[in-house]
C-alpha positions, -999 to 999 in steps of 0.1 A, spaced: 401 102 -274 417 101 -238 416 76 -212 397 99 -190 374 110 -214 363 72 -220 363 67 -179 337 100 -182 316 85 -205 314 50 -195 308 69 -160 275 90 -173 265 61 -191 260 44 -161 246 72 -142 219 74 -171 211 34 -174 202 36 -132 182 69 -140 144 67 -131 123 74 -166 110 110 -148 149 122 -138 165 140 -169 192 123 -187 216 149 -187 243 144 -157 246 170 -127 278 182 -122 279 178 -87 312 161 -83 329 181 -107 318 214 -85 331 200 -56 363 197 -71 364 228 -83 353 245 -49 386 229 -36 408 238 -62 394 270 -77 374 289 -46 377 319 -66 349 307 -86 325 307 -54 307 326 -26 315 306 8 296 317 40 301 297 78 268 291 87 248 264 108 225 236 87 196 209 95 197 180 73 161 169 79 157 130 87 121 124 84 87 136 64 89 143 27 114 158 27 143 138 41 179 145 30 175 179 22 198 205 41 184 237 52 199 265 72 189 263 108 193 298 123 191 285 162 222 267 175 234 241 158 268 224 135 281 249 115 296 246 78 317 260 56 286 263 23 290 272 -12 261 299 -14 267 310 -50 292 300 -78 306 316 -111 289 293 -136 306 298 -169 341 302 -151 338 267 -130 325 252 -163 350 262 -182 378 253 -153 359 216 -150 358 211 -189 399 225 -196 405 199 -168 387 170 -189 401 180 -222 436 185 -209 468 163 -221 484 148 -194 517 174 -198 489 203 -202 477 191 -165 509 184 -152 519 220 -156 486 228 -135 502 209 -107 
């Protein structure tokens, strides 16, 4: 019954209500992971390595590694699944003096 609990849901309420009908309803926990990469790397396998985010044909937007020259970045290649899960969800569920002393 916390204030960032409500934000949550109201948040993947949202996400759900501007869903196509064919996407699942469940949320991604994209944004969550990215946190957690920053705060927790232990969780996660990182590798320096050059990408290609292709720009046309069908399959635009998705990032591939390019193994010839190219921009180089710093990619999560593998992560710890129940350990970031259960980092992201302590973090959701925590009392504000419960995250302070994480601080």
């Amino acid at each position: 019954n916390s204030p960032r609990l409500h934000l949550l849901s109201r948040m993947i309420m949202a996400w759900q209500e501007n869903q196509p009908w064919w996407r699942s309803r469940l949320p991604y926990l994209h944004d969550p992971l990215v946190v957690a990469a920053l705060c927790a790397p232990q969780f996660f396998r990182f590798a320096t390595l050059p990408i290609r985010v292709l720009n046309h044909g069908p399959l635009v937007g998705w990032t591939i590694p390019r193994w010839l020259n190219g921009p180089t970045v710093h990619a999560a290649l593998s992560v710890e699944k129940a350990q970031a899960r259960t980092w992201i969800l302590q973090r959701l569920f925590a009392t504000e003096a419960e995250e302070q002393r994480h601080e």
